[in-house]
C-alpha positions in Angstrom: 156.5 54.4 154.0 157.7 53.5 150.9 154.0 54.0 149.2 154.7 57.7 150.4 157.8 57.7 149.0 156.5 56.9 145.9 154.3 60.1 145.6 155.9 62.8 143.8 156.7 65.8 146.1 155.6 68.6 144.9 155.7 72.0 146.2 152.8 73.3 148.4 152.5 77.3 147.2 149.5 78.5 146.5 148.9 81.4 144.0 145.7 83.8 143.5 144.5 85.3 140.6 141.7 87.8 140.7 139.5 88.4 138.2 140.2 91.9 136.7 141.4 94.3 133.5 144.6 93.4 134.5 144.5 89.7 134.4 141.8 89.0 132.0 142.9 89.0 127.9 139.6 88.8 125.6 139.0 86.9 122.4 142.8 85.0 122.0 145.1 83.1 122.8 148.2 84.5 122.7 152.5 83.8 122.6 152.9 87.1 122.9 151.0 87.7 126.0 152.1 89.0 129.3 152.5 86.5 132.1 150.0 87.9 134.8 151.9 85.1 137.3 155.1 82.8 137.3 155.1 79.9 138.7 156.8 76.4 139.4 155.8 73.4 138.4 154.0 71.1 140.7 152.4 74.7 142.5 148.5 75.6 142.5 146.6 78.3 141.7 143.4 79.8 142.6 141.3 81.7 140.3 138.4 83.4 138.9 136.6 83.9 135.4 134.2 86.0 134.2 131.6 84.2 132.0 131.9 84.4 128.2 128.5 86.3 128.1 128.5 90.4 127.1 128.0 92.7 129.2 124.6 93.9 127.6 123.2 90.0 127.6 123.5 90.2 131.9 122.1 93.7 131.8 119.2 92.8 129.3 118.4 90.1 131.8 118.8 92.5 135.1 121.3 90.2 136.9 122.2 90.9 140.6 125.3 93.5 140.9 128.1 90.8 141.9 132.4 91.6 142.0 132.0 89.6 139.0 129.7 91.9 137.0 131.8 94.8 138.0 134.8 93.2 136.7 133.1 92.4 133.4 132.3 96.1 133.4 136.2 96.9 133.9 137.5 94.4 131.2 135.0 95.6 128.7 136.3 99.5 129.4 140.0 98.2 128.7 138.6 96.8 125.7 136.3 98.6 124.2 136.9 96.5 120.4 137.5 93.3 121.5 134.7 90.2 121.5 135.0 86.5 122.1 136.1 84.6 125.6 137.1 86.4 128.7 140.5 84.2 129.7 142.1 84.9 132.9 145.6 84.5 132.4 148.1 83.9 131.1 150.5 81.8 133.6 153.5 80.9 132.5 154.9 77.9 134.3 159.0 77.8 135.0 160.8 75.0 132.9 158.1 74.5 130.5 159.7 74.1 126.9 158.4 73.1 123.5 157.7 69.6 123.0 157.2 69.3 126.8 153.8 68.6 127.9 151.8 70.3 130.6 149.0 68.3 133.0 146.8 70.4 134.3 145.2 69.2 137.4 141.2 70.4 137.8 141.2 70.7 141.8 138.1 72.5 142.1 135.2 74.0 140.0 132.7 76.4 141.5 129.9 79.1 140.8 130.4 81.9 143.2 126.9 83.0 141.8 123.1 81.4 141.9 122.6 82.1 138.2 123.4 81.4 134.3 122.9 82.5 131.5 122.0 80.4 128.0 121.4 82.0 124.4 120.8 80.8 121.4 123.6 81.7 119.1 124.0 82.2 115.4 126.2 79.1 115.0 124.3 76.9 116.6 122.9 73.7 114.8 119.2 74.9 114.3 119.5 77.9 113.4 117.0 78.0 110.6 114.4 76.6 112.7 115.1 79.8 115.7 116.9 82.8 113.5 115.4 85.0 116.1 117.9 85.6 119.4 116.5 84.3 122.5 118.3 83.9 125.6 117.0 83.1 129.4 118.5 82.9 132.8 118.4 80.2 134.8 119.2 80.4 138.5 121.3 77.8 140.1 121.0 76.1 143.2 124.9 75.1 144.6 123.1 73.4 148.1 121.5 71.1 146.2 123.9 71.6 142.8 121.3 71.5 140.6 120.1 74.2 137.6 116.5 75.6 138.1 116.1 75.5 134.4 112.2 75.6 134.3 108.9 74.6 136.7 109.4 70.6 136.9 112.7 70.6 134.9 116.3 70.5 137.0 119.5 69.5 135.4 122.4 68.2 138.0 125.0 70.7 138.1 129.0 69.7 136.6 130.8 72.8 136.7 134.1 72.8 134.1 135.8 75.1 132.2 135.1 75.4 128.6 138.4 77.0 127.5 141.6 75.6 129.0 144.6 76.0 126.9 148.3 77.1 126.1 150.1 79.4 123.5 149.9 78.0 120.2 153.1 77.8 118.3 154.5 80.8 116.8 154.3 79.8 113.5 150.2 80.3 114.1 150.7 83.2 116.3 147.5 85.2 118.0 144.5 82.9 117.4 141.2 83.4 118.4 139.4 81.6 121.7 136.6 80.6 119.5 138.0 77.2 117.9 140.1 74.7 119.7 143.1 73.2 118.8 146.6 71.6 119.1 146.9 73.9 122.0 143.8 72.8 123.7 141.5 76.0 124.0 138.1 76.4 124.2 137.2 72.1 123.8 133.9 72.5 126.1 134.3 69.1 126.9 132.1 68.5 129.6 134.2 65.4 131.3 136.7 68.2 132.6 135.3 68.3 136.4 137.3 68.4 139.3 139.2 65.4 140.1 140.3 65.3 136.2 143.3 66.3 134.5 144.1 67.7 130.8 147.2 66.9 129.1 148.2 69.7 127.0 151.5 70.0 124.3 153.8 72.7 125.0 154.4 74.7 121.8 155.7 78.4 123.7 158.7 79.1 126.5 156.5 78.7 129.7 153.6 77.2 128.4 151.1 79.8 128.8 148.0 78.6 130.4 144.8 81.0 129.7 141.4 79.5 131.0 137.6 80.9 131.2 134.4 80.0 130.1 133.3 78.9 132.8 129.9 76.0 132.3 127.7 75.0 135.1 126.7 72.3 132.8 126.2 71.0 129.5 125.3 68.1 127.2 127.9 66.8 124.3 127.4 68.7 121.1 126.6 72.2 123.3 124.5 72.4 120.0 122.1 75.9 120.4 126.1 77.9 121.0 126.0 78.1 124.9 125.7 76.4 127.9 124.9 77.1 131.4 127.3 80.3 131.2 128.4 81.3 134.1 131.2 83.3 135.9 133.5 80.6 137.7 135.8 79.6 140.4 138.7 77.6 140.2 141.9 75.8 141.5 144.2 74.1 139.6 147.9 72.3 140.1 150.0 72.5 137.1 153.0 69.9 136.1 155.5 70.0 133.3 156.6 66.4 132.0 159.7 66.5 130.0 160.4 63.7 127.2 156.6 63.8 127.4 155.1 64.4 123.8 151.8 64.5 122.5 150.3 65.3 119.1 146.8 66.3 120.4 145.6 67.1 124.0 144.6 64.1 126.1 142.7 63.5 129.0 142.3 61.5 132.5 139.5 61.1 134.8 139.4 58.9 137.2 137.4 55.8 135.2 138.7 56.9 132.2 141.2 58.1 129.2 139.9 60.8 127.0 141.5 61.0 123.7 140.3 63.9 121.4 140.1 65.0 117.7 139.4 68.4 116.3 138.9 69.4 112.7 136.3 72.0 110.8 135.0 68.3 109.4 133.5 66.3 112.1 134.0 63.1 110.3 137.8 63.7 110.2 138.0 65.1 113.8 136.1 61.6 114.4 139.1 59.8 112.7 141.4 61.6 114.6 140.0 60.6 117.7 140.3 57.1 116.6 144.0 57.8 115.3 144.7 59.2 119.0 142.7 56.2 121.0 145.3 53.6 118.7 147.8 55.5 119.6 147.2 55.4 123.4 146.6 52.2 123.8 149.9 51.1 121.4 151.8 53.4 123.7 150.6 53.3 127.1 149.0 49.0 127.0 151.5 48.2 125.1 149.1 46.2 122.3 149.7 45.9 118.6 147.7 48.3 116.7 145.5 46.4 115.4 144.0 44.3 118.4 143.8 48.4 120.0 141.2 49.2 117.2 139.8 46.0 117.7 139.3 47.3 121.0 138.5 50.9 120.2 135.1 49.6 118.3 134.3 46.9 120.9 134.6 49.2 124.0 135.2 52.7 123.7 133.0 55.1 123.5 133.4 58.2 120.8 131.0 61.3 121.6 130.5 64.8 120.1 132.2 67.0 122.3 131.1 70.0 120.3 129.9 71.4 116.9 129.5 75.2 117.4 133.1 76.5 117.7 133.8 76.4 114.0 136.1 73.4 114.4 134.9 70.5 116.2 135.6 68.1 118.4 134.6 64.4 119.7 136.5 62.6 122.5 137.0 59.1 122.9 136.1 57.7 126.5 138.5 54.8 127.2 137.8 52.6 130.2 139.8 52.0 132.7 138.1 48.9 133.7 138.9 47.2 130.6 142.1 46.3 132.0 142.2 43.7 134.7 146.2 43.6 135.3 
């Protein structure tokens, strides 16, 4: 009884977005933009994304006709000018202030369809060594959740979403989906599986939450531009936590912490990451600063999250097993 008491009580609605012209913004994140849902904190949502792939790349590669392709085809007609991420949102959440923080629980990832789609890009890392565009789609296999990526060669399927993010402040305004930032956005951080949660700073009335890109995998760095690019199905719980304030996302999985750092330099998002896994463990663990870089060197792990999306990004995987009380 009183272990149930403990559990916060949250409401039990359930919301649905479908993807469509109407509930899909492409290429930004955005203050400005129109709520497509309200809701209250501690309430889920089900949704759906359309994959941050054009319209001619699925045609060029004669996918199956899917809701999801006809969708594309609708959003592309409404925006005839526009290019970057498709984002389904956004949702503005009811109490949500600046300096508040947002977790967003992952509930569930899925791939409504058996294929996905990977290119190589013109920021990717070799470009020199492949100038010319190649791209290839690989069909996926949910029963045994695992990508058909060549005769002999499977890769185990961890669906996420690459962009999840708020409005940024106002002082930065409309911003594109391509690199992340203080708001979150598109991190393609591949940790972000169900079961996990992002921790986001609020910078706009309401949050804002836009999310897309939907991965059926991918390895740290994401380093030819894409992933396994697919359309994607999710549900997510949202939660606003006042006197809550962070300087950079964060993350929690259920093994670890994830602290992040972003910056056009990859050296100086790496010392941010450090900065932020100090930080954590000064606030949280309660140790001096010193003995948590100590610790941060001795036991912590720091990948490349990404280098492709301009400004890049390497998380800090903090174990929860370090800590035996």
């Amino acid at each position: 009884m009183l272990l149930l008491l403990a559990l916060p009580l949250f409401a039990q609605t359930t919301h649905k977005i479908t993807a469509s012209a109407s509930t899909v913004v492409v290429g930004f994140y955005d203050g400005a933009a129109k709520p497509v849902l309200r809701i209250q904190s501690g309430e889920v949502v089900e949704l759906e994304t359309l994959a941050a792939v054009s319209l001619r790349s699925w045609q060029a590669l004669n996918v199956l006709e899917s809701k999801y392709l006809k969708a594309l085809r609708e959003v592309v007609a409404a925006n005839p000018n526009s290019s970057g991420h498709n984002l389904t949102g956004p949702i503005f959440i009811e109490g949500a202030e600046p300096g508040d923080t947002l977790e967003v629980q992952i509930l569930k990832v899925h791939p409504p369809v058996p294929y996905a789609y990977n290119g190589l890009g013109r920021s990717g890392v070799l470009t020199d060594l492949f100038p010319k565009p190649t791209s290839k789609l690989i069909p996926l296999d949910t029963a045994r959740h695992v990508a058909k990526f060549a005769p002999g060669i499977e890769i185990p399927l961890r669906p996420f979403f690459g962009s999840m993010g708020v409005a940024p402040p106002a002082s930065i305004g409309k911003v594109s989906s391509v690199p992340p930032g203080i708001y979150a956005g598109n991190l393609d951080n591949k940790e972000l599986v169900a079961g996990t949660k992002l921790f986001i700073p609020v910078h706009v009335k309401g949050a804002l939450f836009f999310v897309g890109d939907g991965h059926a995998a991918q390895g740290d760095g994401e380093i030819d531009v894409t992933a396994l690019e697919t359309h994607m199905e999710g549900r997510f719980a949202f939660v606003v936590h006042k006197g809550m304030t962070l300087n950079w996302p964060r993350a929690e999985t259920p093994t670890h912490w994830i602290a992040m750092g972003l910056d056009e330099d990859l050296t100086k998002a790496l010392r941010l990451a450090a900065e932020e896994v100090v930080n954590f463990l000064v606030e949280t663990k309660k140790m001096s600063r010193a003995d948590a870089y100590m610790l941060a060197s001795t036991a912590v792990d720091f990948r490349i999250t990404q280098v492709v999306d301009r400004t890049k990004g390497v998380h800090a995987m903090i174990p929860k097993a370090l800590f035996v009380k």
